[in-house]
N, C-alpha and C positions, 0 to 999 in steps of 0.2 A: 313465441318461438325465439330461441336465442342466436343469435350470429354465431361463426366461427370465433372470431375474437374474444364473443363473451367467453364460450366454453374455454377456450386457452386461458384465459385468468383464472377463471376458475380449478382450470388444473394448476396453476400455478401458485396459486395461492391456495390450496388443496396440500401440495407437495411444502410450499414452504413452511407451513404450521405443521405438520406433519414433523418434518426436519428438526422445528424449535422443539417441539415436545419432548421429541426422541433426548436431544440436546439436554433438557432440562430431568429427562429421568435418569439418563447415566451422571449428572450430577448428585441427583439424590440418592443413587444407588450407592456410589463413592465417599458421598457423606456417611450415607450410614453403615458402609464396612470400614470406615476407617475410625467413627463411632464405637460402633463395637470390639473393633482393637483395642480402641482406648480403655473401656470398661473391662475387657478380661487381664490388661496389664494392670490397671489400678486393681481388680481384686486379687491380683498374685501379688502385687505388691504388699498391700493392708494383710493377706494372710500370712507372708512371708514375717511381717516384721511384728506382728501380734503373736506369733509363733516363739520369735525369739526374743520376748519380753520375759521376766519371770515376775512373780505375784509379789515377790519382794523388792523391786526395783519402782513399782508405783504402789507399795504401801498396803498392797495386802498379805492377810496371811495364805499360806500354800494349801493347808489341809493333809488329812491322809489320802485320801482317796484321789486324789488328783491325777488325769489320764493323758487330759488334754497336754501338749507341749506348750509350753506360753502360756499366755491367756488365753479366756474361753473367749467367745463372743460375745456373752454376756456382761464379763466384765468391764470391755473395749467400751461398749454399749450404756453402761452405767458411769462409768467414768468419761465419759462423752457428752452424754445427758441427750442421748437419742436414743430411739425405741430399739428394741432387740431383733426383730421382724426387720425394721427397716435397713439394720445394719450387718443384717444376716443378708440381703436381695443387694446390698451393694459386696459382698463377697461371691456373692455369688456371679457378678456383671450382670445384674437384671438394669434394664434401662431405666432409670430413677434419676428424679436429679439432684444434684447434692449444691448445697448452699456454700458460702465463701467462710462461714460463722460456724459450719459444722467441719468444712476441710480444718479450718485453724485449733478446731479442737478434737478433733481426730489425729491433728498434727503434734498436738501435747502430748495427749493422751500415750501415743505410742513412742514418744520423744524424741521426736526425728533431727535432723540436726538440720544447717541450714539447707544445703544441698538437697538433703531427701525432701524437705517440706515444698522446695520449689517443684521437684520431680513432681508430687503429690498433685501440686496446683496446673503444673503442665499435663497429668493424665487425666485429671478432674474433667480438662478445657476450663477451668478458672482462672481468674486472673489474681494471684495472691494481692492483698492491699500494701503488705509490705517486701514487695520484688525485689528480686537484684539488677544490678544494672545488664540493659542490653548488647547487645554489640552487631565488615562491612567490601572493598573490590581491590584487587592486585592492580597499581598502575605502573608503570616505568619508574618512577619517583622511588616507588616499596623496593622496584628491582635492583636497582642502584642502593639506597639502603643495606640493603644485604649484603650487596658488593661490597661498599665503603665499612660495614662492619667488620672485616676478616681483618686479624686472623680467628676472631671469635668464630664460629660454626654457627649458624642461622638458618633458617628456615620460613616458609611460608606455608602453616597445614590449617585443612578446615576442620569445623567441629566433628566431622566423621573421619578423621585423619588421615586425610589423603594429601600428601606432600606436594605441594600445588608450584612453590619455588624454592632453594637454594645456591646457598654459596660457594664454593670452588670448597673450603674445611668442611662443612656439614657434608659434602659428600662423599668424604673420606674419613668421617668421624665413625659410624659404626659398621658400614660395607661399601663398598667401590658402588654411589647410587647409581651411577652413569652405566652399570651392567643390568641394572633393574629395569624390568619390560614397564613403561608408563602407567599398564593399568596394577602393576603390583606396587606399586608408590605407597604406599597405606602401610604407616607404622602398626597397626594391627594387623595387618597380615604379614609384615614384615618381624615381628615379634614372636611370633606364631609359627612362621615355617620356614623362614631366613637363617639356616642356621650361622652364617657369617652375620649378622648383624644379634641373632642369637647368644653368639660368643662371646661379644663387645658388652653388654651389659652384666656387671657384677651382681645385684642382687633380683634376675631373672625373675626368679618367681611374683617376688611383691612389686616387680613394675606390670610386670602381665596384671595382676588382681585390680591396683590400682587403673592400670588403663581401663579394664573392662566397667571400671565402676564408673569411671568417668565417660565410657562410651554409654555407658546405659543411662544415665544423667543427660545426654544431650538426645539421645535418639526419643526420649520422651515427646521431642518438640516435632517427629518427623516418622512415626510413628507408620503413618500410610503410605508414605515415601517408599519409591520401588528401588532409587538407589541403596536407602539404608536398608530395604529390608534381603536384598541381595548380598548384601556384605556383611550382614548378618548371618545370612544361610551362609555362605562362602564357610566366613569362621569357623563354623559350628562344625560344617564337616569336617573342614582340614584339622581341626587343631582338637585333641581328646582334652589337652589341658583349657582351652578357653570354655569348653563346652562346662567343665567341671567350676568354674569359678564365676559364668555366667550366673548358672543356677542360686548362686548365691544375693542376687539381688541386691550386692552393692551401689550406691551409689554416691559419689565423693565431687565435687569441682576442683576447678585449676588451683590450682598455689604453687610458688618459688619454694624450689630444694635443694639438697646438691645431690648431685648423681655422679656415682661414680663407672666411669667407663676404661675396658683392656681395650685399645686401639691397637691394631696390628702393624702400624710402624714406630710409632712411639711410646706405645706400654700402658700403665696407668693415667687415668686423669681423674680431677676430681675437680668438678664444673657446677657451677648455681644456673640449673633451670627456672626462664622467666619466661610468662605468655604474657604481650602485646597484645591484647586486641585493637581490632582494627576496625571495628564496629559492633556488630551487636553478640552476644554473646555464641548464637549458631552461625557467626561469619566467620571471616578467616583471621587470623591471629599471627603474628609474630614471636617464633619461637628461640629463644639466643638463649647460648650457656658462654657463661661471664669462668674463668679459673678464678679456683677457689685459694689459692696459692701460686706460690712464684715457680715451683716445679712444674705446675701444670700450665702457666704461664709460658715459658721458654718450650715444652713441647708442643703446647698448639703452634705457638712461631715454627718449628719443625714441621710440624704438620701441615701449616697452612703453605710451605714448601713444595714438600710433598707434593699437594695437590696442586699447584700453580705447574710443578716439571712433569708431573704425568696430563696436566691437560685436563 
């Protein structure tokens, strides 16, 4: 016969394994939908860019009869030196697992460049053998930095470019940011349906492509993430141009350029974009445009004016 006592532990410890399990299936349940994300991204990826290979860029002949865009699957498959079955069920996202020795030759084969090859090894869940480096937190030190850089325009954004800090010039470099609601902060939405910040960029369209390639290169890493995948949806709706250049499956990294921006109190600039990181490559970064010349030089000093008398 059991006491009162016993029966309470026993519900107790009834209820609390209970509780772990539960615990332990919504982990595996989230593993594996954020698995299977990964596997339907990597097979639009592999088809996308098998698609837009032709037979004469890796050394074969075309034929007549050719229907297929790209290469076939066959091809990919022979010039891979993996079976055609198994390389048909990784287009397909069937759950299989792919090796680090078949990613890097999958990574030839379709000639990816370096960006797309790390994308590859991020949708994989592989760890490429030859990585790029990683990259880390905003402190008072960073905040000040920023300060002490003006009149250069500076910023603080993350890999989902969400404009975390700036400087008295970056906020008056391409729309008055100080009138932007905090959750529209995001140069991808601000690209997209800002039309004052719209206006300030000269060659519009090729920074839209390139940003989006460059968002789709980091969201690889972040894939089941409900913020990225919210600011994904967001885009898609607002914007009929990012939806179109989305689909295109670019994918490119950071590099230094010069951009050129119409500022609406000082006109023309022409500025060399740099990113700082600040740790690992999906943390946050330091973004400064240095003038490219002494014209654009004396109008940041105007500008950085500007923003010091309005506040």
């Amino acid at each position: 016969m059991t006491t009162m006592a016993e029966e309470t532990a026993v519900r107790e410890n009834g209820a609390t394994g209970s509780t772990g399990a539960t615990g332990v299936q919504e982990r595996e349940v989230q593993a594996s939908r954020e698995s299977d994300i990964r596997r339907h991204e990597l097979a639009a990826f592999l088809r996308h860019r098998r698609e837009h290979l032709t037979p004469e860029q890796v050394g074969l002949p075309r034929g007549r009869r050719r229907r297929t865009p790209g290469l076939r699957r066959e091809e990919v498959a022979h010039l891979s030196a993996v079976g055609v079955t198994w390389y048909t069920w990784l287009e397909q996202a069937r759950d299989i697992q792919v090796s680090v020795q078949v990613l890097d030759a999958l990574a030839r084969t379709l000639m990816l460049d370096q960006n797309e090859r790390a994308h590859l090894f991020q949708l994989a869940g592989a760890v490429d053998p030859t990585p790029a480096s990683r990259c880390q937190t905003i402190t008072p030190a960073l905040l000040q930095t920023l300060e002490q850089l003006e009149p250069l325009p500076a910023c603080i954004q993350n890999s989902r470019y969400d404009i975390l800090a700036y400087n008295r010039t970056y906020g008056r470099l391409l729309c008055d940011l100080d009138e932007v609601p905090a959750e529209d902060r995001n140069c991808m939405v601000l690209i997209t349906t800002n039309e004052q910040w719209r206006s300030s960029i000269v060659m519009l369209d090729e920074s839209i492509r390139l940003m989006a390639a460059k968002f789709r290169a980091s969201m690889a890493g972040h894939l089941a993430d409900p913020a990225w995948k919210m600011l994904l949806k967001r885009l898609r709706a607002e914007s009929e141009q990012f939806r179109e250049v989305w689909e295109r499956h670019e994918v490119v990294g950071s590099r230094s350029k010069t951009k050129f921006f119409d500022n609406r109190y000082v006109g023309r600039l022409t500025l060399v974009h740099t990113d700082l990181w600040l740790g690992p490559a999906e943390g946050p970064r330091m973004v400064t445009y240095a003038p490219a010349d002494e014209e654009s030089r004396e109008r940041l000093e105007k500008l950085h004016a500007v923003a010091v008398e309005r506040g």
